[in-house]
C-alpha positions in Angstrom: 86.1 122.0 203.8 89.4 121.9 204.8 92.3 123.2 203.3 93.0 119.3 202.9 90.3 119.4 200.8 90.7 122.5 198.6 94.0 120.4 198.0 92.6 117.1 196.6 90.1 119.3 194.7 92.7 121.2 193.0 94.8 118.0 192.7 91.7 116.7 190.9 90.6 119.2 188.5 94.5 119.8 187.3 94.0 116.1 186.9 91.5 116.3 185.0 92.3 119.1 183.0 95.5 117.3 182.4 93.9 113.9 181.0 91.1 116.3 179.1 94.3 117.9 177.6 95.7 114.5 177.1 93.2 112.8 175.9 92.2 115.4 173.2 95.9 115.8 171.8 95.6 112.1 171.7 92.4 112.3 170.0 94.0 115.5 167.6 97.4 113.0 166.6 95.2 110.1 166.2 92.8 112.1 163.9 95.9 113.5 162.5 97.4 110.1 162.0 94.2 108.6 160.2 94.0 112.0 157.6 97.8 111.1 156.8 96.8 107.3 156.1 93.9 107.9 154.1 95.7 110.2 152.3 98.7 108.2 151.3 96.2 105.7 150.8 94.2 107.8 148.2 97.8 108.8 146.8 98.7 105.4 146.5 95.1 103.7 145.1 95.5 106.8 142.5 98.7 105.8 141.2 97.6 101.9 141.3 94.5 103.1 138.8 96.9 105.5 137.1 99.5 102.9 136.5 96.1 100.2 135.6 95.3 102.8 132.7 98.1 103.2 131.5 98.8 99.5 131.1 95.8 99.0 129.7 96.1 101.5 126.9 99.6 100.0 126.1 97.4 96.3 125.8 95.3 98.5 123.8 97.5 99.8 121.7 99.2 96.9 121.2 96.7 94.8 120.7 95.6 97.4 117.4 99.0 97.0 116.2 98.6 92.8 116.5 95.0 93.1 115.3 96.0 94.9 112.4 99.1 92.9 111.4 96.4 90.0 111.2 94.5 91.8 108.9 97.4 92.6 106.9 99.1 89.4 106.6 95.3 87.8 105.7 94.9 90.4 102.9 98.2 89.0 101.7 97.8 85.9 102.1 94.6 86.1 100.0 96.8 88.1 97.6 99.0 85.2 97.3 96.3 83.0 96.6 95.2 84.9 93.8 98.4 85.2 92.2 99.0 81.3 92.5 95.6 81.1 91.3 96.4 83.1 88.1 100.0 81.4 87.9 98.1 78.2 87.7 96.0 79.0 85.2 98.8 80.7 83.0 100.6 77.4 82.9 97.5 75.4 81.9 96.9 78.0 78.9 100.5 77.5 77.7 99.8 73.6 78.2 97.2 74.2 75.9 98.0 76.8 73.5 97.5 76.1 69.6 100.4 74.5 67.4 101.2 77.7 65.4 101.6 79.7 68.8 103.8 77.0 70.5 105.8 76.8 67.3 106.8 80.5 67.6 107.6 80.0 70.8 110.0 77.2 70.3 111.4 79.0 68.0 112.2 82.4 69.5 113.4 80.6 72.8 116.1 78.4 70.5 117.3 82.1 68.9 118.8 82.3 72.5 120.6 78.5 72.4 122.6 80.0 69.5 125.0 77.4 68.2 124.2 74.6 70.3 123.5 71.2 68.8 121.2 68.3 70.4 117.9 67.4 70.5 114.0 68.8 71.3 112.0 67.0 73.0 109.0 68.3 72.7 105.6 68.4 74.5 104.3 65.4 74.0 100.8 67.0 72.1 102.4 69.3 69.9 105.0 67.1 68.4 103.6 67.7 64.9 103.3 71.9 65.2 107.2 71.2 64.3 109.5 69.7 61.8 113.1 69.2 61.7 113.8 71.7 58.9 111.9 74.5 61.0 115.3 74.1 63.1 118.3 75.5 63.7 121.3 73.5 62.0 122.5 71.0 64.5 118.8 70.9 66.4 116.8 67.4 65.7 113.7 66.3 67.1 113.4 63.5 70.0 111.2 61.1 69.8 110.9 61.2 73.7 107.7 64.0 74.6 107.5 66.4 78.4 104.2 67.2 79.7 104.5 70.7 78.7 107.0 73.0 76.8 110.1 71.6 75.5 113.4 70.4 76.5 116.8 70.7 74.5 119.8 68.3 75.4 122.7 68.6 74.1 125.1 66.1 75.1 125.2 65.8 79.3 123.2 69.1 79.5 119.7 69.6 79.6 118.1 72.9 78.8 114.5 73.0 80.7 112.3 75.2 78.7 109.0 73.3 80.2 106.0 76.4 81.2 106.5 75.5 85.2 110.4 76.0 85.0 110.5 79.4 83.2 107.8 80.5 84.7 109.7 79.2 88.3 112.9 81.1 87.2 111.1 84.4 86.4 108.6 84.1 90.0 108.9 87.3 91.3 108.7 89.4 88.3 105.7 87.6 87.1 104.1 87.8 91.1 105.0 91.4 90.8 103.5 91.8 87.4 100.2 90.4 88.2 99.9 91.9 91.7 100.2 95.3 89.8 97.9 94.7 87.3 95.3 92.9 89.7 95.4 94.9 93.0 96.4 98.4 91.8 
């Protein structure tokens, strides 16, 4: 061999020493490159299914919160019902409460029409619990009836003393009064 030789075969071994070195700091970045990705990747999946979880506890939570505002506003509304229920049956004991009790009532509620003058109508079953000199001065009896409770008009002015009107005008202190007393 030649010194030709000894040339090319150094030329050639620096070659490929060169592309060995090349080719494994290529391999090294690549390999480099790919742990970077996968990392970022991982990072990035992590705070996907961190993000996920948290979302989904808010919809959890949230969905408590709705859940138990159903529940609630059921429980009242059954409430309600009851109390109607018991507001309905009040009125149809007043309808139907005996002559001497719906004479004392006509009679107290006309203590606070002091001084007025008209008429009473009364309810149209208990117009004999009453008779004119049972009255205030001034106060006559109608022969016209209502349904229930009584009326006075005196003049243009009607006074509505019927069960479903007072018992209208006093709503929430008689909705209070049996929620108390029923769901204590």
């Amino acid at each position: 061999m030649g010194n030709l030789d000894l040339i090319l075969e150094s030329i050639i071994e620096k070659g490929k020493a060169e592309e060995k070195e090349i080719l494994d700091t290529a391999h090294n970045k690549a390999e480099k490159i790919i742990s970077e990705k996968t990392s970022q990747a991982k990072k990035e999946a992590d705070q996907i299914l961190t993000k996920a979880n948290e979302r989904k506890k808010s919809i959890l939570a949230n969905e408590k919160v709705s859940s138990k505002r159903i529940a609630r506003d059921i429980g009242i509304g059954a409430k309600n019902q009851v109390i109607d229920q018991v507001i309905e049956k009040l009125i149809e004991e007043l309808k139907n409460m005996d002559d001497e009790s719906y004479k004392k009532f006509v009679l107290n509620s006309l203590k606070a029409y002091d001084g007025i003058s008209g008429v009473l109508i009364l309810q149209y079953d208990k117009k004999d619990a009453l008779d004119e000199k049972d009255l205030p001065k001034g106060i006559k009896i109608d022969e016209g009836s209502v349904d229930e409770g009584f009326i006075i008009r005196d003049k243009d002015v009607e006074y509505n003393n019927t069960y479903t009107s007072l018992i209208k005008y006093n709503i929430d202190d008689i909705k209070k009064t049996i929620s108390d007393k029923l769901f204590k």
